[in-house]
Backbone bond lengths (Angstrom), bond angles and torsions (degrees), N, CA, C in turn:
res aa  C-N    CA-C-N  psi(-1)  N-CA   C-N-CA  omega(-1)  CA-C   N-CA-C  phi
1 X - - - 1.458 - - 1.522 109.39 -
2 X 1.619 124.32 146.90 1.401 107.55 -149.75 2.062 82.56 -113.17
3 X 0.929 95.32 144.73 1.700 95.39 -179.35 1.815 101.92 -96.59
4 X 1.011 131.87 33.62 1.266 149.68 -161.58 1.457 106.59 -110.77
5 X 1.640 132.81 60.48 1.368 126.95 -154.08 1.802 102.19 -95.22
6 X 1.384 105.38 4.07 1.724 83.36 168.30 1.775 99.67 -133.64
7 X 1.652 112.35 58.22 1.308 120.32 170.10 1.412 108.46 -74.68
8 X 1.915 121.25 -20.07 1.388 122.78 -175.73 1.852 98.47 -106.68
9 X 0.827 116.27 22.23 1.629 119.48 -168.24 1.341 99.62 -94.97
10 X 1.806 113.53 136.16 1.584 119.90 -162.72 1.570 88.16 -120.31
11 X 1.042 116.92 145.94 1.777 121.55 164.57 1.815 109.66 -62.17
12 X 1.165 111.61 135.01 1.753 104.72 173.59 1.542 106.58 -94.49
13 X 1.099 102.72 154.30 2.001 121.16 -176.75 1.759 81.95 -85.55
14 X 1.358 91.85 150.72 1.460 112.99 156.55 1.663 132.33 -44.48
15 X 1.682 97.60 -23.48 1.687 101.60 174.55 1.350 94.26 -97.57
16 X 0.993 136.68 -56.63 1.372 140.33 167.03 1.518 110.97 -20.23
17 X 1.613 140.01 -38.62 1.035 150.55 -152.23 1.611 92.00 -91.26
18 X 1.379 117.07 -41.25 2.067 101.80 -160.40 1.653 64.26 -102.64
19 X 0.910 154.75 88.87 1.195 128.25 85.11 1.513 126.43 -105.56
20 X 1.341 105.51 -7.68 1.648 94.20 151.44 1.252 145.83 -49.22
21 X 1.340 129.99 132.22 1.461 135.63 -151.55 1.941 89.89 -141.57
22 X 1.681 81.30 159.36 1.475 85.77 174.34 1.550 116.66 145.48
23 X 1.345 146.07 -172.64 1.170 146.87 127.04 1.797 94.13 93.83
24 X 1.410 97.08 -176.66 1.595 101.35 -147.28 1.708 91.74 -101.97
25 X 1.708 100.43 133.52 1.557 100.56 -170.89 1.773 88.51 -138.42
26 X 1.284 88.82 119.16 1.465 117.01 149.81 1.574 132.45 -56.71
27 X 1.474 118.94 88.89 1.615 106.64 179.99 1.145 115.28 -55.70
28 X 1.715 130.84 104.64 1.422 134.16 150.40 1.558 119.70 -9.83
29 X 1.456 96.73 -56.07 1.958 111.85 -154.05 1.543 93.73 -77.75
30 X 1.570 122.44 -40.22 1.219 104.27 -171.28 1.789 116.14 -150.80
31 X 1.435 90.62 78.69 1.730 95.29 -167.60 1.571 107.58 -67.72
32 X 1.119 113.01 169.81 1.453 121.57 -170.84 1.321 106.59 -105.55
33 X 1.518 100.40 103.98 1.474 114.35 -168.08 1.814 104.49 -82.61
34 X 1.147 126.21 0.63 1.725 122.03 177.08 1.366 96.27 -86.01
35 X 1.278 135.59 -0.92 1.338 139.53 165.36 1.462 108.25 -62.49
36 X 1.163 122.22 -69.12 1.753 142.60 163.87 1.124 115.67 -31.83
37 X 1.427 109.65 138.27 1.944 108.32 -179.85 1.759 88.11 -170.96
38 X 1.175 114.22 177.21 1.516 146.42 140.33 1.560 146.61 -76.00
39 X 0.945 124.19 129.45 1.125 151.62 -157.40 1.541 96.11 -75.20
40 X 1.672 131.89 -179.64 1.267 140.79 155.61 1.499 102.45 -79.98
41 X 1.389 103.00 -38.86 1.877 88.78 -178.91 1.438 107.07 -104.36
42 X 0.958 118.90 7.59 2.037 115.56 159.37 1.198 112.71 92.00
43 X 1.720 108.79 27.83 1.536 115.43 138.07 1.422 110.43 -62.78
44 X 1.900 89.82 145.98 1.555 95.26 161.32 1.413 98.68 -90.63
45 X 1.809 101.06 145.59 1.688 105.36 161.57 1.382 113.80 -132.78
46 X 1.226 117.73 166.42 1.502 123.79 -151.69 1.105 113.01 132.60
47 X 1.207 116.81 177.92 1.156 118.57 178.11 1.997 116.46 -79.42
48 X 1.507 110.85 152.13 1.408 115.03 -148.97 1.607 99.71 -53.67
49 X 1.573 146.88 -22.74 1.608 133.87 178.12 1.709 106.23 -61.26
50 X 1.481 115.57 -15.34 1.436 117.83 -153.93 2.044 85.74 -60.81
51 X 1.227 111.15 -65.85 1.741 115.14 -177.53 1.393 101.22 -37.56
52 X 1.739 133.75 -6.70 1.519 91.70 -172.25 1.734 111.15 -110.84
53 X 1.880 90.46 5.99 1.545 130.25 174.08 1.142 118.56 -78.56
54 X 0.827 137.47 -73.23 1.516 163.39 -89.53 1.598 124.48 -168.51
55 X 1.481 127.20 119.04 1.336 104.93 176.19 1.592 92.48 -133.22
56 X 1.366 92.37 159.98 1.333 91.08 162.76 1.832 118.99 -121.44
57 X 1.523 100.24 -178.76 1.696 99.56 179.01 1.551 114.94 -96.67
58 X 1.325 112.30 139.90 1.494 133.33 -134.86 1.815 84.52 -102.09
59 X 1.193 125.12 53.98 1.364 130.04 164.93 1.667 114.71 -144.37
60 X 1.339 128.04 -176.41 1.357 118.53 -168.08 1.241 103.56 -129.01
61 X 1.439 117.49 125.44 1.403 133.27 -145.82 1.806 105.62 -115.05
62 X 1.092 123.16 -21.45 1.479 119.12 -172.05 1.651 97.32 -125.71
């Protein structure tokens, strides 16, 4: 078995290149804030836009 996994692999042209698509995209205009929450000590958690949403209170709640 040949461990050689890009023996069928072609170089891409420069136009060839923006047409790649793919990978994980975050909507700017309207992130999904039920993602976002608080911590016991009043971190925000979520994913990293939640801090530019969201705060929480800087005491310990549970």
């Amino acid at each position: 078995m040949s461990n050689n996994i890009f023996k069928n692999a072609k170089k891409l042209k420069k136009e060839e290149l923006k047409n790649i698509v793919g990978g994980i995209i975050v909507d700017p205009v309207k992130p999904d804030l039920s993602l976002c929450g608080c911590s016991c000590t009043g971190a925000v958690t979520g994913p990293k836009y939640c801090v530019q949403y969201i705060a929480c209170p800087q005491v310990i709640t549970c």
